[in-house]
C-alpha positions in Angstrom: -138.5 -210.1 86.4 -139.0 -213.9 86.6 -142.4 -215.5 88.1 -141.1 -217.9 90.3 -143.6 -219.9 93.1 -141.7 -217.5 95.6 -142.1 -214.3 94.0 -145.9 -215.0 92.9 -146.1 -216.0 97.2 -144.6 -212.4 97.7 -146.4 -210.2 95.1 -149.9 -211.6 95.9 -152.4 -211.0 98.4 -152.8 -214.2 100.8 -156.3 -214.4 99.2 -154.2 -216.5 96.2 -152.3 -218.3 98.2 -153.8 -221.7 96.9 -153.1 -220.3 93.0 -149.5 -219.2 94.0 -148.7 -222.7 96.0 -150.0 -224.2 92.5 -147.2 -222.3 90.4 -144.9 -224.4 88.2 -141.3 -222.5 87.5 -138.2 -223.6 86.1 -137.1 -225.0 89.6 -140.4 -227.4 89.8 -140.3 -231.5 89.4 -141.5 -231.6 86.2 -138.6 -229.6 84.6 -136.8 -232.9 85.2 -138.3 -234.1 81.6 -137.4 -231.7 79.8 -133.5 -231.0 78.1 -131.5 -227.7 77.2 -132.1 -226.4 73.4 -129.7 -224.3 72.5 -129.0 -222.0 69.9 -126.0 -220.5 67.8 -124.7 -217.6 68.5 -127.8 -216.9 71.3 -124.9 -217.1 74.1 -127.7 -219.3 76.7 -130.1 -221.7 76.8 -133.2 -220.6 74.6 -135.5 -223.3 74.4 -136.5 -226.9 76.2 -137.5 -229.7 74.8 -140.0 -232.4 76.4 -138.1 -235.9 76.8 -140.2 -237.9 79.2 -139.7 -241.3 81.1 -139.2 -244.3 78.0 -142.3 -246.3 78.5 -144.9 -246.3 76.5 -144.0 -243.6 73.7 -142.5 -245.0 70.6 -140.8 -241.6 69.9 -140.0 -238.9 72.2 -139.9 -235.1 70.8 -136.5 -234.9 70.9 -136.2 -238.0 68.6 -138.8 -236.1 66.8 -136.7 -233.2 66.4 -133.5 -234.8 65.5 -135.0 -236.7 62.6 -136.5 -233.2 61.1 -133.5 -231.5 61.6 -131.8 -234.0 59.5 -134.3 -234.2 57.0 -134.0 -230.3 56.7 -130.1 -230.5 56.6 -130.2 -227.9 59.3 -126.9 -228.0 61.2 -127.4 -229.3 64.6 -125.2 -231.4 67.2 -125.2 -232.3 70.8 -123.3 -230.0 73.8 -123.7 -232.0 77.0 -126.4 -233.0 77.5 -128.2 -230.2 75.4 -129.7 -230.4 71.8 -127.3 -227.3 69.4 -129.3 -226.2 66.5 -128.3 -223.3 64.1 -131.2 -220.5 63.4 -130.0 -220.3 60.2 -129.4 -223.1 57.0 -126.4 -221.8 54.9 -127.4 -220.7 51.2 -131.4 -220.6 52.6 -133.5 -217.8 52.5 -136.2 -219.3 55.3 -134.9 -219.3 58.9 -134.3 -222.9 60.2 -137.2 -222.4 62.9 -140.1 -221.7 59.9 -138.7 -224.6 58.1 -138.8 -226.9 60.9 -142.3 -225.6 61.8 -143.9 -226.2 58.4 -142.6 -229.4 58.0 -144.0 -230.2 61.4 -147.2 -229.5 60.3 -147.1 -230.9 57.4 -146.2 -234.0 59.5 -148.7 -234.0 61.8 -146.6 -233.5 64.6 -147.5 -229.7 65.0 -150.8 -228.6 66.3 -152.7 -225.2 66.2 -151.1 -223.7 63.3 -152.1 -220.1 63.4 -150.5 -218.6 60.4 -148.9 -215.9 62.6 -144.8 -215.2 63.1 -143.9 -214.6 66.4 -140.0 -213.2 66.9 -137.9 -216.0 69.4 -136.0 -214.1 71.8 -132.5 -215.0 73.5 -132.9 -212.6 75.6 -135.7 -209.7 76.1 -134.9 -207.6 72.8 -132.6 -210.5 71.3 -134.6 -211.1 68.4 -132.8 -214.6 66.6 -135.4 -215.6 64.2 -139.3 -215.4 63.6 -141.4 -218.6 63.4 -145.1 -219.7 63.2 -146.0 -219.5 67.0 -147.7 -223.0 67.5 -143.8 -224.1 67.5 -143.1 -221.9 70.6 -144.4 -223.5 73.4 -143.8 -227.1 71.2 -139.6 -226.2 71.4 -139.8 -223.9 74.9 -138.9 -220.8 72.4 -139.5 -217.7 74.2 -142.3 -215.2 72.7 -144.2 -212.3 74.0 -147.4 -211.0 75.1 -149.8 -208.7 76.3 -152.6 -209.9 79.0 -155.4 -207.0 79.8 -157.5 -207.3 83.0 -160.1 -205.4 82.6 -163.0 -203.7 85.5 -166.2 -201.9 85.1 -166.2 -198.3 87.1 -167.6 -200.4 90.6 -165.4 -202.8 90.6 -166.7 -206.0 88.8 -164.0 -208.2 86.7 -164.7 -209.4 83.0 -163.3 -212.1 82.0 -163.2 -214.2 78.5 -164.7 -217.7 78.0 -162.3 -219.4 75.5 -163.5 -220.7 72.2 -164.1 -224.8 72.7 -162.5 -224.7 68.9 -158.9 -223.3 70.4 -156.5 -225.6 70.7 -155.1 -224.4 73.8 -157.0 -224.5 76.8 -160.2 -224.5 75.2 -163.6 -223.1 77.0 -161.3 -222.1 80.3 -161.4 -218.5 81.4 -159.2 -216.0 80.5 -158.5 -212.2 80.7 -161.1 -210.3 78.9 -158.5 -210.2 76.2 -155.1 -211.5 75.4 -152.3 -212.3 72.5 -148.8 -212.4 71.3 -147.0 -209.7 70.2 -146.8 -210.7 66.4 -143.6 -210.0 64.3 -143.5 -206.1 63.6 -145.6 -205.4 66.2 -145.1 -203.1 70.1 -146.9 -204.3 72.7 -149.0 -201.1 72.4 -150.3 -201.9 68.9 -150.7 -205.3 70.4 -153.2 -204.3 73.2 -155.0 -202.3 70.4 -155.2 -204.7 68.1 -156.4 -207.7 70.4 -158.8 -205.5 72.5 -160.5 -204.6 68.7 -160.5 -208.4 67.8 -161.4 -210.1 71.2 -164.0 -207.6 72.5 -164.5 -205.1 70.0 -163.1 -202.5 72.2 -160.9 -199.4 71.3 -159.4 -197.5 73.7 -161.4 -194.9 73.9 -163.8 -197.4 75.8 -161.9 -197.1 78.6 -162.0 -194.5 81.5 -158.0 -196.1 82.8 -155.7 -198.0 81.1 -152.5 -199.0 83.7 -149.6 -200.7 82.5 -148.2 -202.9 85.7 -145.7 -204.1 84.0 -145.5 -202.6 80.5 -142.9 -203.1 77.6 -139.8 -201.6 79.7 -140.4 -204.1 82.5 -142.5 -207.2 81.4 -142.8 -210.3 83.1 -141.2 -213.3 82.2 -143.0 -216.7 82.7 -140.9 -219.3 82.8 -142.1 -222.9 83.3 -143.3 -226.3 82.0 -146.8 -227.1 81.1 -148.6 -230.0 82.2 -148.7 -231.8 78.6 -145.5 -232.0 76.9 -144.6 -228.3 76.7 -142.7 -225.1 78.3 -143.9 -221.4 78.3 -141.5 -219.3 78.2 -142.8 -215.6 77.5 -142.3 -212.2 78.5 -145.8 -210.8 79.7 -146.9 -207.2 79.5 -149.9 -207.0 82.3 -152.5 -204.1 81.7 -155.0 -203.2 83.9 -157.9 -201.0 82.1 -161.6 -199.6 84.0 -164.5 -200.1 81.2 -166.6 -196.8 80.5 -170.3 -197.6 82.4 -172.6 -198.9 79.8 -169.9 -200.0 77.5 -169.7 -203.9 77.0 -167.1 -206.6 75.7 -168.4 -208.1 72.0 -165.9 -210.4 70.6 -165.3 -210.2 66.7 -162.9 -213.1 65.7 -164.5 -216.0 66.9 -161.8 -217.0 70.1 -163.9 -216.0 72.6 -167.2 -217.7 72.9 -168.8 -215.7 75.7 -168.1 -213.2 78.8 -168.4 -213.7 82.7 -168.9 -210.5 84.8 -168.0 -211.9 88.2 -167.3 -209.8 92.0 -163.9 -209.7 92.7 -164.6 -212.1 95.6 -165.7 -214.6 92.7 -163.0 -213.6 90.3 -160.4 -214.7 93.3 -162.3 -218.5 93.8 -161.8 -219.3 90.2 -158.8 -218.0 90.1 -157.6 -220.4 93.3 -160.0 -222.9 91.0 -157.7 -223.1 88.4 -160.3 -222.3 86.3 -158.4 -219.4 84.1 -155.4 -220.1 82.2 -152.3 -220.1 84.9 -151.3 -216.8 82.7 -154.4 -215.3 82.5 -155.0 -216.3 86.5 -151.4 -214.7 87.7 -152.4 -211.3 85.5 -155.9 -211.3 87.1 -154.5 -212.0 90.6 -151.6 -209.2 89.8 -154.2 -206.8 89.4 -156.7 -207.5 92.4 -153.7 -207.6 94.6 -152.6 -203.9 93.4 -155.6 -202.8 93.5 
C-alpha cells in the first residue's frame, strides 16, 4: 500500500489536511532531479539517485557514484537513461552495496554511519543484499521499519524529541519510538528492541498494543527528501496505550527528551511540520483511527 498525497488526503481526518496537502510522493516536482538505479537481476527500478540542475555543484552524486563504482570494479553500465549496477562483484565475498558504502565513508561522501546492515529490498520480501543503512536514503534503496504511536489510558500522545547529535532531522519530534528493521531481525523483535532502547519500555508496559498496519501489510513511503535524498521504506505503524503511571526513559542517547501533548496539540504540530514527515503520517494514522 503506497502513501501517495491522495491516499494520505483519503485515509486522514480533514483535521491534517494541511500535513497531507504537504506530502511529497513519487509523482511530486522534485522527483524531476532524481534518475532510475537499477539493479541486476531485481527485475524493476530499486533505487534513485539525486542528479540536480548543473550550477553551482562541481560533482553531482551520480558522478559521485560512477567514479566509486569504477574504483571498486563493480560492474555497472547505463540503460536509458538509468544507472545499472550489479549487487554482487565476481570472485568477492562483500556485496557491492557494503563496499560502495565503506568506501563512501571513508571518502567523506557518506554521512551518519551507524554501524548497522539493513536488508535492500526489490520488492517487499526480495531481499538483494544488506548494507550499512546511512547508504539507503543516500542511493533511494528501500529498507524497513517500525514507527510506534504511543497514548496514555486518557488519551494524551507522547512523542520523542530527537537527539540534536542525530544526523537526521535532529531535535524535531518524532514517535515516542522508532527504527529500522536491522538485518536478521522481524518487525516484532524490532518494536521490542527499539521500545527497550528509546524509552526503556517492554511490553508489558503497555495495556494495548495495535498493529495498523503490521508486517503482512506495511506501508510503503515512497518519495524524495528535501536535501538530496529519497525514502523509500516499508513502514510497520503500531499503535500502543501506556499503563497509568508508567513513563517513557530513553537508554541510548537518540532521544533527548519527551513531550506529553493533547491530541488537539499533537494534530497542530503535526500540520506544523514539526515531526518527521514519517513520524507525522504514523501519528496522524493513529488519531484518525482512533
Amino acid at each position: 500500500m503506497e502513501v501517495t498525497r491522495d491516499w494520505a488526503r483519503l485515509n486522514l481526518t480533514p483535521a491534517f489536511e494541511p500535513f497531507a496537502r504537504r506530502w511529497r510522493d513519487a509523482n511530486s516536482p522534485e522527483s524531476s532531479q532524481f534518475i532510475p538505479l537499477l539493479i541486476e537481476d531485481a527485475g524493476s527500478r530499486t533505487g534513485s539517485i539525486h542528479e540536480p540542475v548543473q550550477g553551482f555543484i562541481q560533482q553531482t552524486r551520480v558522478q559521485t557514484l560512477e567514479a566509486a563504482l569504477q574504483h571498486l570494479q563493480i560492474p555497472h553500465g547505463w540503460a536509458g537513461t538509468a544507472l545499472q549496477m550489479s549487487p554482487q562483484q565476481p570472485g568477492n565475498s562483500t556485496n557491492s552495496f557494503q563496499r560502495l558504502a565503506e568506501y563512501l565513508r571513508d571518502q567523506h561522501v557518506l554521512t551518519g554511519w551507524r554501524g548497522e546492515t539493513q536488508a535492500i529490498q526489490a520488492k517487499r520480501g526480495q531481499v538483494i543484499a544488506h548494507a550499512e543503512r546511512a547508504l539507503f536514503k543516500w542511493l533511494g534503496l528501500c529498507s524497513e521499519a517500525v514507527h510506534v504511536h504511543v497514548e496514555t489510558p486518557d488519551g494524551l500522545v507522547w512523542l520523542g524529541v530527537r537527539s540534536d547529535r542525530k544526523t537526521e532531522n535532529p531535535g524535531m519530534l518524532d514517535n515516542l519510538c522508532a527504527g529500522g528493521v536491522c538485518n536478521g531481525e522481524t518487525p516484532e523483535a524490532t518494536l521490542s528492541r527499539e521500545l527497550l532502547e528509546e524509552a526503556g519500555l517492554t511490553l508489558n508496559d503497555f495495556e494495548q498494543l495495535e498493529w495498523l498496519y503490521g508486517p503482512d501489510a506495511p506501508l510503503r513511503m515512497n518519495r524524495p527528501l528535501l536535501v538530496g535524498g529519497w525514502h523509500h521504506e516499508w513502514v510497520h505503524v503500531v499503535r500502543a496505550v501506556i499503563k497509568p503511571g508508567v513513563w517513557p526513559r530513553n537508554q541510548d542517547g537518540e532521544v533527548q527528551a519527551f513531550n506529553l501533548m493533547s491530541r488537539a496539540a499533537c494534530i497542530q504540530v503535526v500540520n506544523d511540520g514539526r515531526l518527521t514527515p514519517d513520524a507525522g503520517l504514523c501519528t496522524a494514522l493513529a488519531l484518525s483511527k482512533h
